[in-house]
Structures are given as structure tokens and as C-alpha cells.
N, C-alpha and C positions, 0 to 999 in steps of 0.2 A: 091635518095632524096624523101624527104617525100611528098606524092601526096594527095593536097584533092578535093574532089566533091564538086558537086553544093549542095551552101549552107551549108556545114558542118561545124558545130556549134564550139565555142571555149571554151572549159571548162571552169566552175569556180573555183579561188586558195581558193577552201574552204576545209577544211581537213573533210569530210566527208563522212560518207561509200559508199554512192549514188548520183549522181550529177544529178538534174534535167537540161537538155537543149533541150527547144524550145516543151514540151510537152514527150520529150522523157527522159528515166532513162538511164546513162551513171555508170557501175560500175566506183568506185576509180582507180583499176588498170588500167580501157582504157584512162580516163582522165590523165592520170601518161603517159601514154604513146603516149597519143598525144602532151601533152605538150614536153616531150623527143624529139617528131619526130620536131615539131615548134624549139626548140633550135639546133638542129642539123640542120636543113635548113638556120637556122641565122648565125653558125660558117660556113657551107659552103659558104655560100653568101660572106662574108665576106674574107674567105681562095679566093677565085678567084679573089678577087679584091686585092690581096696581103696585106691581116691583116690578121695572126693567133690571134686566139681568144681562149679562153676554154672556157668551156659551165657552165661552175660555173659561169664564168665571164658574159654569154651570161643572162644566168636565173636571175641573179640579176638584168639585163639591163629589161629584160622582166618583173617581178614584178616591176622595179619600173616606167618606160613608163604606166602600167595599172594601178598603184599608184595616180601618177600625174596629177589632175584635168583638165588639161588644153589641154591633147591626148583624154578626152571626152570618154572613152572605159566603156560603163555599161554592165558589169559581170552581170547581175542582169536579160537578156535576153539571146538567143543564139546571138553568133555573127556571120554574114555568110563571105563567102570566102573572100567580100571585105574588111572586117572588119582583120581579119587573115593577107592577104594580104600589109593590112595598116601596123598592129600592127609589122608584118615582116620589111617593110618601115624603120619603125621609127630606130628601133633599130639595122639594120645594118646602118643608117643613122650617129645616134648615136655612134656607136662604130666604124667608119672610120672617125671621127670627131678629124683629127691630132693637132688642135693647141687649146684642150680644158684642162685647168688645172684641171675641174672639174669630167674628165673623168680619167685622170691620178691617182688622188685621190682615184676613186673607183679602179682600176688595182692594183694599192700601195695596198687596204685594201684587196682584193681577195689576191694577193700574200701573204701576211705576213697569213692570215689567212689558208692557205692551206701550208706555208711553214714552220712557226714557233710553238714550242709547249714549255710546260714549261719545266724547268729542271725536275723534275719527272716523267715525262711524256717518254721525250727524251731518260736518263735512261733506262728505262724498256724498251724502244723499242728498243733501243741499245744493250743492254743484249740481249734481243728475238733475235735478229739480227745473234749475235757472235756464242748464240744456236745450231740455225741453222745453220748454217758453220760448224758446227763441228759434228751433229746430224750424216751424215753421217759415219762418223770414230767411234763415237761411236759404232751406228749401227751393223759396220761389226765388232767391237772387240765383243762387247758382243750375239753376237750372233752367234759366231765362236763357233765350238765344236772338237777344235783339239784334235789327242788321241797321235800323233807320234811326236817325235823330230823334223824331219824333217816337218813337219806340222806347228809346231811351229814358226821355222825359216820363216823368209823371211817377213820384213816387207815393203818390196818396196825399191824402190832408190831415195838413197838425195839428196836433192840438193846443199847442203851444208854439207861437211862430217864433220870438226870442231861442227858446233852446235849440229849435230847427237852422236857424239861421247861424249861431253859432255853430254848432256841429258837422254844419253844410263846409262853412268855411273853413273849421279846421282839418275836413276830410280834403278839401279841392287844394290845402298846403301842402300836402302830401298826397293825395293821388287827384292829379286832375284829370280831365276828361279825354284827354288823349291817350289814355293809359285805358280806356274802357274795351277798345277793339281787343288790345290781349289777353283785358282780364276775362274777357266773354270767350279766348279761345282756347283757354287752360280747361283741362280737365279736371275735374268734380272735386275731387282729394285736394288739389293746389288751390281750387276758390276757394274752400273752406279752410284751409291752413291761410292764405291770404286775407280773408274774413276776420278771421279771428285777431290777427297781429294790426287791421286799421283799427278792430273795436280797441283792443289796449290803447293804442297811442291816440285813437281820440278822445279816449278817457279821460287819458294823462294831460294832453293839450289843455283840454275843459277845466282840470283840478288845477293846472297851472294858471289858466286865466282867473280861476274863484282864487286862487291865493294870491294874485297877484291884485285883486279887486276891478278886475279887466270883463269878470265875465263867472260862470258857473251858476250862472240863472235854474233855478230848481233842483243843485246838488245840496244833500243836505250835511249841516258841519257835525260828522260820525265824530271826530275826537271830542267835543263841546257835549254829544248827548251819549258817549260812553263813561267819559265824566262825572254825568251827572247819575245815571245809569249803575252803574257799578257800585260805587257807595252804598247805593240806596238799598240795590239787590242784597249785598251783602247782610248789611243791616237787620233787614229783615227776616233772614235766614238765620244771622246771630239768635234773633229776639222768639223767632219761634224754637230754637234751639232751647232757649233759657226755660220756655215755656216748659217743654216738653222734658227736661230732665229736671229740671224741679219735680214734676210731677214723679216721675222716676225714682228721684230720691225718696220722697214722701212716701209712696210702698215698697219700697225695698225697707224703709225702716218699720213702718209697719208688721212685716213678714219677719224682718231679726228682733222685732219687740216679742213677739209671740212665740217664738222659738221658747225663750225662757220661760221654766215651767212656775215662774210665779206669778206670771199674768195670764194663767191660763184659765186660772177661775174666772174672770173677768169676762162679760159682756164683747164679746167676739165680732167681727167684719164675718163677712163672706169671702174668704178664704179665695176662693175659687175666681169669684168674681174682680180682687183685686190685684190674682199672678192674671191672667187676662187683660187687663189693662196693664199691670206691667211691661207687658208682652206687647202689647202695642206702643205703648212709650217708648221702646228699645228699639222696636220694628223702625216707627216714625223716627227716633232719634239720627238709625244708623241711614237711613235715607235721606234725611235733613244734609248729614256729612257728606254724603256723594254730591249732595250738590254745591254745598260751600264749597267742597275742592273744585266744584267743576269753575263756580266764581272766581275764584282766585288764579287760575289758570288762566280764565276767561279775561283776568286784570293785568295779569303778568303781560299774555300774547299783546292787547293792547298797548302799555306803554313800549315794550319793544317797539310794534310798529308806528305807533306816533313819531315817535325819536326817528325811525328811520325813516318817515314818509317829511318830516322836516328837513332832514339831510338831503334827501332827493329832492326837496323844492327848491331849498338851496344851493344847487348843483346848478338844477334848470337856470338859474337865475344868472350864474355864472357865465353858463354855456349863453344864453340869451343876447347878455348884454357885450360878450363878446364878438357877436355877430357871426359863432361860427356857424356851418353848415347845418341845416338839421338832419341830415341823416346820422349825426356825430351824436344830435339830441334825441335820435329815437329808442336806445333802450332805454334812456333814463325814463321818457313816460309811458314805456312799456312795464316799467317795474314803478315807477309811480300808481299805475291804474292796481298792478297785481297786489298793492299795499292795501290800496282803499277796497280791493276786493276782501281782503283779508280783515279789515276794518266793518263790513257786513257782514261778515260772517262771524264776529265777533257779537256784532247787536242781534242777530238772530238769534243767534243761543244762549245768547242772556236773557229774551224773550221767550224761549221757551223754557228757559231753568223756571224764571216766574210764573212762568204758568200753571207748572210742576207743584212749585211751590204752593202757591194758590187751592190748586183741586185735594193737595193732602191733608190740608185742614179737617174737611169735613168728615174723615176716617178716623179722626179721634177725638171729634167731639164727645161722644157717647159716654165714656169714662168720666170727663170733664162733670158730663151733667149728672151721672149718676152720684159720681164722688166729688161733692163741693166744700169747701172750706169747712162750712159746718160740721157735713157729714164724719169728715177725716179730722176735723178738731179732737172729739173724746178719745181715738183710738193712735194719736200721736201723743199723747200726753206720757211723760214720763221716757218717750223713743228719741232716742240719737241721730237725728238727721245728718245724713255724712255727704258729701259728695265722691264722686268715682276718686278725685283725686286724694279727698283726706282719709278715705278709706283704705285707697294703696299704701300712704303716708303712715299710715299708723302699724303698718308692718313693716316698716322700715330697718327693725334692728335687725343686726342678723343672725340674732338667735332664733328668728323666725322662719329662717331659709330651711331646704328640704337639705334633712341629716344622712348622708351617702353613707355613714356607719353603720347607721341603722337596716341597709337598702343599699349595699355594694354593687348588686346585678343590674339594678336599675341606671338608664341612659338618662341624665342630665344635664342639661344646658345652663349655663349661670352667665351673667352677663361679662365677666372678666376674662373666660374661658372662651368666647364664644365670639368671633367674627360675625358681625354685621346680624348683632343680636335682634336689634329692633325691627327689623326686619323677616324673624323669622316668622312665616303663618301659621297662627294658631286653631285649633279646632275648634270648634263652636263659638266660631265669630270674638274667642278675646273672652266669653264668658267662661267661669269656675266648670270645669267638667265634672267634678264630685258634685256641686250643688244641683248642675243640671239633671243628673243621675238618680240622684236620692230627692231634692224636692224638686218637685213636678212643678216648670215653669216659673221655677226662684230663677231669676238669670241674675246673676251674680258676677259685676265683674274679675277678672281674675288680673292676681300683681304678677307678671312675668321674671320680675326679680327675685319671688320666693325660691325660681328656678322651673324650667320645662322639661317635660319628660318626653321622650321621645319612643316611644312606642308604634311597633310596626308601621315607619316610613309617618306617623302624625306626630306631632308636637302639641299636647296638653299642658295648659298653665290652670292655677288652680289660688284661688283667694284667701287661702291659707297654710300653714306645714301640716295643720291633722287633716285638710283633708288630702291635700298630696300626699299623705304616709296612707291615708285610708284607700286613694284609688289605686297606688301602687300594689298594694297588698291583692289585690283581683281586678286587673283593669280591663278585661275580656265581658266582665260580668259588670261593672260599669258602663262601659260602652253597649254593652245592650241594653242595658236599663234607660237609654240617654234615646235610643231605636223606638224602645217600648214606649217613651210620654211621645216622642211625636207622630206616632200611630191615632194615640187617641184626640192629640190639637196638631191636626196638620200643618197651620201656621207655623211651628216649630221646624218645619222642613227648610222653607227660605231662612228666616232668619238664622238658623245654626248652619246652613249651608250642608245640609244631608241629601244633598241629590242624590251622590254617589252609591249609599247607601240603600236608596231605596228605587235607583236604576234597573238593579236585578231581586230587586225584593218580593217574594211571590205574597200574596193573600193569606190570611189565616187559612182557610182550608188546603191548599196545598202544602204548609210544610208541615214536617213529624210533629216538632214543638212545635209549642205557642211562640210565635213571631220569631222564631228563631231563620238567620237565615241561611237560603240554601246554597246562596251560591256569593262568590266572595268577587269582592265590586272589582267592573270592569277597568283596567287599568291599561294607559299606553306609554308606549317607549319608543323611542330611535332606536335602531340597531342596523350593526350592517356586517357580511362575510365575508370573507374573499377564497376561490377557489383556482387553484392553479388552471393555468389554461391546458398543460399536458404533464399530468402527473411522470409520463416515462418520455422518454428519449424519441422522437419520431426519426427513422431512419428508411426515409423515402426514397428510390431508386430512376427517377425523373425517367429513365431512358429503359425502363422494361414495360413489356409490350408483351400482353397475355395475347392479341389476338392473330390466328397463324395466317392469314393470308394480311393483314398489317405487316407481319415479319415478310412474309411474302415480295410483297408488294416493295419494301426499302431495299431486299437483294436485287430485284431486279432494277431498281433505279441505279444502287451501285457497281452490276453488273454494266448498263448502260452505258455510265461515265467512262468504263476504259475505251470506248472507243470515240472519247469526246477529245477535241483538244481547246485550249483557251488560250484564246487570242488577246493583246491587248494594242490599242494604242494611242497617240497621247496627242490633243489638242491644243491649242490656245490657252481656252477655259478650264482644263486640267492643268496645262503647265503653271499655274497660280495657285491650283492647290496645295502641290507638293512641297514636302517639307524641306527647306533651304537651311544652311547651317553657312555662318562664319565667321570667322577668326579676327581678333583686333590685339592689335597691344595695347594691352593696359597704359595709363602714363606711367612717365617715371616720377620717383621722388623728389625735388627736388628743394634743396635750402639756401639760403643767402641771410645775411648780416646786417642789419641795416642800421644799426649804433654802435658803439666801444665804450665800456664802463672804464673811468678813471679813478683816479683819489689824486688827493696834495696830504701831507703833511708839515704842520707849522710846530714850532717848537714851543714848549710849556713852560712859563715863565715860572723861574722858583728862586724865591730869595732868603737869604736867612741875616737877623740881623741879633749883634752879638751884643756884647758889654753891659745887657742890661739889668743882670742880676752876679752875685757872686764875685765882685771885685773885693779886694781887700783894702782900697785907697778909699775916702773918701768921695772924690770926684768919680764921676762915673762917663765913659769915654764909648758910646754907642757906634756900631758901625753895622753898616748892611753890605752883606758879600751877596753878590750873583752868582747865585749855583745853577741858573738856566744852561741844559745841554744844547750844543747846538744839531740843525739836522743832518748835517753831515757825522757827527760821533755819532748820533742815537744809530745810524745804518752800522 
């Protein structure tokens, strides 16, 4: 255990190259390491009184004890042994602290934070993983230099002689043993790029013979147990969801029962003790959600790849039965194999969602057991249990939106006005920023339709118009208020997502005010300049010559040459160089006729026939005259 002397000082959590303590300079490194030795002395402390601790868990308990205004610890002097001593106190005090919701909270956040990662993330280190398992085998094939038969032979013992035997064969269908001389005289890079492209296609071979019912002895059917998998995950993600915001609900109505001052004579909870457990409900809830998305992602990517690892057996089958080549068939079960890879790695991480799943329970039990139906029966009576949605619902008119008449200066966002509103990130995690401000640890959530305000580069939504009209009125002095609760419940750091805020945030003793702070969070950007490459005109002289025997030295070369004379004469091999020029006549133009366009004309018969109206006699005496022109008059 870590032993100190009299008076020896306690570093500052300042990230800088040199720490001053008590007149004396402590490099970075010793301060790193004494702090190391202080958290190692707190998980033991703790391991002997029977709590396992980890020191992730410890050093967050340690920054936020020296945080918390009210443990009086000023960073700002050295602190001596008793001080150390204390600060030791507090925080094994702290962390054997069995019936605190608020303790469980931070455990819940250290966990998920040291256990979970994103799917991308997960992926690659998954792969690294598999890599490495195999890196060995690699290893000794390609860096074998067998020359004899007998050398060749002997690749160990199976364990499984069916899958061996398969695998053999469909390795010798595509690389047989004639092929072993070259592959042994390639260099290192290409066996291992060659390696890798037989593992694919004997992959694919094998998944083709299991679909075909030919063969795939010990592959197991991934689409049959993601199937069944996935549901179920789901499920019970849903079920502890329901769990956990019931509860949720049940003290948030509690805490708006109380509010009103007519129940305030009335036989009272512990206040304290049930934003705490709220607090973890919310905690637990919004981690429950990371991982349902991550399920649902995890459902999506598989049926995608089912569908297309059916379409590619399909393919195979095609190609198979037409007996083409198989070199024609090897990307198909190159990208066969790379499906079913993507089909484990799909059942991995759904196995560790559940596992996730599983370890978060035990972090909010504590609440459960403290506040049991009974308990919370007398103090619900007469409360309005809402849920997040019928809560937003009932601010639905919009005489309840934020009044810009009232508040012309103020930047607000409304959903009609606003591209790709639902999307916009809200500050304190989606919860009411007046509630989080003024009651301590109400997390309240907020309706983004009442409207967002957008104040220096954040977006605040708020679960009401009085208190959006209350936080606009000073939102400087809000936002520190929102600084100041999670000073005193650190857990409030993760879940409202205040890193930023408390990245450059010094200790009570160094700043002027109480917790005010000093320096404004660090922020980054892209940016980029450009600068002319010559502002003025460069006006270089190639052919001047500062040094005088240089000048020198080209007079007398061209003194030399007059009494030089240059000879020339002409070869072969030069008379092919020179440039030759000649003349051609163009063709001529020339046209010819090769048809003659004619006509005929025929004459147009025209007749007229008379008599048959306008006689004066009775009898009527019809006649038709030819008035056809012939072609000789028409000319």
C-alpha cells in the first residue's frame, strides 16, 4: 500500500506539464502517480471491508468528492497528510454506501462506459480479435520452407475427421498439390493474401454443400438462431424498458404531486431519496434505448444479409448445374463466405447486447426495493400518473408555444420554421432545462414543439411556455444553476452530457466565485487559409552573374571561340534525320450523273351533265358533255 510522509502534499487535477505544491515543482508524471498510488489505497480499503471496487470507479468517486463544494478540499494549496487522509475517508465512505441510488447510478455509468462500444467500433475489434487466433497458423504455413514430400505431409490431428475430409477436398478442387512448389516460393505478403482468398472460397464451398444437404458437417444454421435470437433480445429489452419507465413515471408524478402547495401538509417521501432514483430510472432508461437501437440495426443488417446469402446460394446453384468452370464460381463463394462472416458478427453482438442487458439490472434494484408498491401506494394517491408521451400531448395547443411577442430578441426554433427539426440536439439529454436548473434532479422531460431556443451555439427545449419565458429571462444564470446540482450528484455529469462543461472547470478553491467558471469550454473547428505564394511580381534576371572571375572566366571562353571554326558533316544515319518536305496535288473534284428525273402527264377527266334541273317542259331530257382538256391544249 501506498505509504505517505509527513505533510506530503496532494496534487492538483490540473493537466499541466508542472504542478506547483506548497513552494515545491512536482513533475506531471509523480502527480500521475501519486494520484494512482491514492486510488489504489481507496479500492483496497474498500476490497477489506468486502466491496470490490475498480479504480475507474474509484477516480471518478475521487474527482467528484474534490468537485463538491461542500467536502471544502482547496487544490489551490498543498494539502497535507490529514487532508489525504480525509479525502481517503470520504470516498471509501462513499463507495460502501449500500442503500444509495445515487451511487448505483454512477456504477450503472462506469459500467456501460467501460463495457459498451458502438457497432463500428465492436466490428473492428472483433475482426482484430478472430486475426489474431489465427495469426499463429498463418505464421507457421507461410513461413514454412518445405522442399520434400514427406515434409509436406503432416498437418496435425483432427479433431473432427468429417469436417477435415471435407475441407481437404474442397481445398485440393481448387488448389492441388501441384500448386504447393509456388505457393512455398512466393513471398510472405502474397502467401498471406493467397491464404486468405482459399479461406473465403472454402468457406463458401462448405456453406454451399450445407445448403445443398451435401455436406457442412459442424457449420451452424446463423439464419435459424438469429431468428430466434433477435425476437427474443428485443423483447426483453422492450419488457425491461416498461419496467423502468413505469417506475419513472410513478416519481415524476410523485415530485408534481408535491409541487402543489396543498399537499404539502401532508405526510411527505424523502424527497431526496426519490429524484435519486429517478435519476437512475432515466439513467437506466436512456441506456436500455442505446441498446434496442443497437438490436434493431442488429435485425435490419441480418435480414439484409439472409436475402442476399440466399441469392448467392442461388446463383451457385445455377453456375453448378451448368457445369461452368469454377474459376467463374469463385467470387461467388468468396462473397458467400464474406455474408456468413457478417452473419457472426451479427450473433456476437447480439450476445453481448444481452449481456449488457443482463449486468444492468442489478444497478437499479436498490430503488425497486426501497420503493415498493406499498411504499409508493399513500404517496400516489390523488397524483396524475402521465406518461412522457401523454405529458407532451397535453401541451399540445398552441396557445402553449413560446410567445416571441413577449421575447422578440430571443432565437427560436418551431417545428414549421425549422429543417430537419427532429433532429435537432438538445441540451441536457431532451430533459426541461428550467426544471433541471431550479429543482435539483426533477429531470423532466421536455416537448420540443413548445419551441427551442437556441442560445450561444445550444438548443434548450423546456416542458412548458412559463418555464421557457422563465429561462429566457436569465439563461446565463440558469445554465449555471444546471453546473451548480451537478457538482453536488456527479451522476448528473453523464446523463445530461456536461463533459464539456466540466473539461476546463477548476475546483472550488481556485475560482473567484463559488463554482463559477473560469474558463469557457474548449471548442474545435475546421478552418483553413490561403496565402499567395508571391505577393509581388518576381523579376529574376537568369543571366546575371555577381561573381567577377565567373564573368571572367565566360569572356575568355568567348574570346576562345573566334578562333574556333565548326565543321559539319553528314552521314547515313543523319541523312534520315533531316527534315524532308513534299509537294503532291491534291485530287480533283470530280461529278457524274448517274439517273435523269422524268414526269408523264395524263389528262383529268371532267364531265358535266346538264338537263337536270330548270326545264320548262315537263319531260326532262338529261345529257352529259365531256369537258375533259386534252394534253396536247393543256401545254
Amino acid at each position: 500500500p501506498f505509504q505517505l510522509a509527513n505533510r506530503q502534499p496532494f496534487p492538483s487535477l490540473q493537466s499541466s506539464q508542472s504542478i506547483t505544491l506548497g513552494g515545491k515543482t512536482m513533475s506531471k508524471a509523480q502527480a500521475e502517480s501519486v494520484i494512482k498510488n491514492i486510488i489504489r489505497e481507496i479500492a483496497q480499503e474498500c476490497a477489506t471491508q468486502g466491496q470490490a471496487v475498480s479504480e475507474t470507479l474509484v477516480a471518478f468517486i475521487v474527482k467528484a468528492i474534490v468537485l463538491n463544494p461542500e467536502n471544502d478540499f482547496n487544490v489551490d494549496r498543498a494539502l497535507t497528510r490529514d487532508d489525504v487522509e480525509r479525502l481517503i475517508q470520504k470516498c471509501v465512505e462513499t463507495l460502501l454506501d449500500n442503500e444509495s441510488p445515487s451511487l448505483d447510478t454512477i456504477k450503472m455509468q462506469v459500467y456501460f462506459d467501460m463495457n459498451y462500444t458502438n457497432r463500428e467500433e465492436f466490428l473492428i475489434e472483433h475482426k482484430r480479435v478472430l486475426d489474431n487466433r489465427l495469426n499463429l497458423v498463418l505464421r507457421e504455413i507461410t513461413d514454412s520452407r518445405a522442399r520434400t514430400k514427406d515434409e509436406l505431409e503432416g498437418l496435425g490431428s483432427p479433431t473432427d475427421i468429417n469436417v477435415v475430409r471435407e475441407a481437404t477436398a474442397a481445398l485440393q478442387s481448387i488448389f492441388p498439390q501441384t500448386e504447393l512448389g509456388p505457393f512455398l516460393a512466393m513471398i510472405k505478403k502474397d502467401k498471406e493474401r493467397q491464404l486468405q482468398e482459399l479461406i473465403l472460397i472454402v468457406t463458401g464451398i462448405r456453406l454451399f454443400n450445407k445448403d445443398c444437404g451435401k455436406g457442412g458437417e459442424g457449420i451452424d444454421d446463423l439464419p435459424s438462431l438469429l431468428g430466434e435470437a433477435i425476437p427474443e433480445t428485443l423483447n426483453n429489452i422492450d419488457q425491461s424498458l416498461t419496467v423502468v419507465r413505469q417506475s419513472a413515471y410513478k416519481y415524476t408524478a410523485i415530485l408534481k404531486k408535491y409541487q402543489d402547495p396543498r399537499y404539502r401538509g401532508e405526510s411527505t417521501p424523502n424527497f431526496s431519496l426519490i429524484k435519486d432514483s429517478l435519476v437512475n430510472c432515466r439513467q437506466h432508461e436512456g441506456f436500455l434505448q442505446i441498446l434496442s437501437d443497437d438490436a434493431h440495426k442488429c435485425n435490419d443488417h441480418s435480414k439484409a444479409l439472409e436475402i442476399e446469402l440466399k441469392d448467392r446460394l442461388n446463383g451457385l446453384r445455377a453456375i453448378v448445374q451448368s457445369k461452368t468452370a469454377v474459376p467463374t464460381a469463385q467470387p461467388q463463394f468468396i462473397r458467400t463466405a464474406q455474408i456468413w462472416k457478417g452473419l457472426q458478427d451479427e450473433l456476437v453482438l447480439l450476445s453481448v447486447l444481452n449481456n449488457i442487458l443482463y449486468s444492468l439490472d442489478p444497478f437499479s434494484r436498490l430503488h425497486q426495493e426501497i420503493f415498493t408498491d406499498d411504499v409508493l401506494e399513500p404517496f400516489l394517491e390523488n397524483a396524475n400518473i402521465l406518461t412522457d408521451e401523454e405529458r407532451i400531448q397535453s401541451n399540445a395547443d398552441p396557445k402553449n408555444r413560446f410567445n416571441t411577442l413577449l421575447y422578440p430578441k430571443a432565437h427560436v426554433l418551431f417545428p414549421e420554421t425549422t429543417k430537419n427539426f427532429e433532429t435537432i440536439p438538445i441540451q441536457y439529454k431532451g430533459f426541461c432545462a428550467y426544471t433541471v436548473a431550479i429543482e435539483d434532479r426533477f429531470l423532466l422531460p421536455a416537448d420540443p414543439d413548445i419551441g427551442i431556443i437556441r442560445y450561444k451555439g445550444h438548443n434548450f427545449a423546456f416542458s412548458s411556455q412559463d418555464a421557457a419565458h422563465e429561462f429566457i429571462s436569465d439563461p446565463d444564470n440558469y445554465i449555471q444553476m444546471a453546473t451548480e446540482n451537478a457538482k453536488f450528484h456527479p451522476e448528473l455529469i453523464q446523463l445530461l452530457e456536461l463533459h464539456k462543461q466540466f473539461a476546463t472547470i477548476s475546483p472550488y478553491g481556485r475560482a473567484t466565485d463559488s463554482g463559477k467558471m473560469v474558463e469557457a469550454p474548449v471548442t474545435k473547428t475546421d478552418a483553413g487559409t490561403q496565402t499567395d505564394t508571391h505577393l509581388v511580381e518576381s523579376n529574376i534576371v537568369k543571366s546575371y552573374e555577381w561573381n567577377e572571375w565567373e564573368l571572367r572566366r565566360k569572356a575568355i571562353k568567348l574570346a576562345n571561340l573566334r578562333t574556333k571554326m565548326t565543321h559539319s558533316t553528314q552521314t547515313n544515319l543523319s541523312h534520315f534525320r533531316r527534315d524532308n518536305i513534299s509537294q503532291v496535288y491534291l485530287p480533283k473534284e470530280n461529278k457524274t450523273q448517274t439517273k435523269k428525273d422524268s414526269y408523264s402527264k395524263v389528262p383529268k377527266p371532267s364531265r358535266y351533265i346538264s338537263g337536270l334541273r330548270g326545264c320548262s317542259s315537263d319531260d326532262t331530257v338529261m345529257q352529259t358533255v365531256d369537258l375533259t382538256v386534252t394534253v396536247e391544249d393543256d401545254m
